[in-house]
Structures are given as C-alpha cells and as structure tokens.
N, C-alpha and C positions, 0 to 999 in steps of 0.2 A: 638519562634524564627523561626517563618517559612516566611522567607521574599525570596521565589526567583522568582527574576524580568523573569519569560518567558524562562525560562531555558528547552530548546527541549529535552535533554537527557534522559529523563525519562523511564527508561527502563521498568519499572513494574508499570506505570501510569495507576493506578485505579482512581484518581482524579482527577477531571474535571478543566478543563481552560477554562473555561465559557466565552465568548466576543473576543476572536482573528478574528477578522478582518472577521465577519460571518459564517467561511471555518468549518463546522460539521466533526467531524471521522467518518470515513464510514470504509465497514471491506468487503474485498477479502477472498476468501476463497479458498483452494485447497484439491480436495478431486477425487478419482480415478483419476489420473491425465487431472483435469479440472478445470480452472477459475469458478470460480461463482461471478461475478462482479457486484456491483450494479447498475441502469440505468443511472446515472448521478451520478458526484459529484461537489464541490464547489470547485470553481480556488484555490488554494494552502490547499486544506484541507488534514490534516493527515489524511492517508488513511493506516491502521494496514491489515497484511496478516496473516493468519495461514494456516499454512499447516499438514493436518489430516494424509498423505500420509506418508509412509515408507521410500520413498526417501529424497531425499534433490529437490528443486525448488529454481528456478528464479524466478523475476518479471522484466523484462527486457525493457525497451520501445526500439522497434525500428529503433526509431530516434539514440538510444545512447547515447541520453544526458538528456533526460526528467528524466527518475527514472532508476535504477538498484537495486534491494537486492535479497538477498540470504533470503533461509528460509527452517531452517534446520525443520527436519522430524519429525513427531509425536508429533503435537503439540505444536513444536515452530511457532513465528512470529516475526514479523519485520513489521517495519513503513515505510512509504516515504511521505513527501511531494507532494500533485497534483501539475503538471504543474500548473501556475501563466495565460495563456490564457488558453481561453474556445478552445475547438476543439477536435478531434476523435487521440487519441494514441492508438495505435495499440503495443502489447508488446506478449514476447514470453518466453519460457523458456530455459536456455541455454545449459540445461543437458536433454532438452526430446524434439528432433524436431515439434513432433506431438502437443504439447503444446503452445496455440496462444489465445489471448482474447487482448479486447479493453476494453478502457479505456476513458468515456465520460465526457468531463470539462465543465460544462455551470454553 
C-alpha cells in the first residue's frame, strides 16, 4: 500500500522520486561556518542542507522570498526548493553576519 502521489514532506527521505520534472537533489553543506555549494543547480530542484557546525544556521536568499530554512546544529538538515528561474541568488545567514554564499539556478 505504498501509493503516495508526490507527497514533498518526506522528512527522512532516503527513497528516490526518480522523474519530477528533471530538478536532481543537490546537497549545501555548512561546516566552520561556511557554505560549500555546488556550481549549479536545476530550476526547482530539492536542494537538502546539513549543517556539521555547533551552531544553529540559516539559508536565507536575499531577495526574501526565494528560500529561507533554518538548520539546527550537529548534523541536522533541512530541504528547500531551487528557485523556479535560472539566475545568481545570493543568500546569507541570519544568525552569523560573516555568513553569505550564492546560489546558482541554470
């Protein structure tokens, strides 16, 4: 009885959704308090954070409206959605000023 139609909430999704609309998971990484982003990602693709760090982090865009999550410390993580257009977001952290990485959608 495993029927669910595309259901996003999948908190500890180890299993693949193979075919959504081409968009790959790509994975952010937060470690000494630094982004390690990958060089591009695919217009709306889930895009999963972990943060290795002691603190708690952001992943903020910018803008304000593209993406916001929190990601609690020591190995937690959290998901967002890429932006939907290709283009250069720029995001920051809302708890360490010195914390800023982009974020590339083609």
């Amino acid at each position: 009885m495993s029927m669910e139609p595309s259901s996003p909430a999948g908190s500890t999704g180890m299993g693949s959704e193979s075919g959504t609309a081409s968009a790959a998971a790509v994975a952010i990484t937060i470690s000494n308090f630094e982004y390690k982003v990958p060089t591009s990602v695919a217009p709306g693709a889930e895009v999963t954070v972990t943060n290795m760090d002691t603190a708690e982090h952001t992943v903020t865009a910018d803008d304000g409206s593209s993406f916001d999550v929190e990601v609690k410390e020591n190995g937690g993580t959290a998901t967002f959605a890429a932006p939907s257009q290709p283009g250069t977001y720029a995001f920051h952290c809302k708890y360490h000023s010195n914390m800023h990485g982009t974020l590339t959608v083609k």
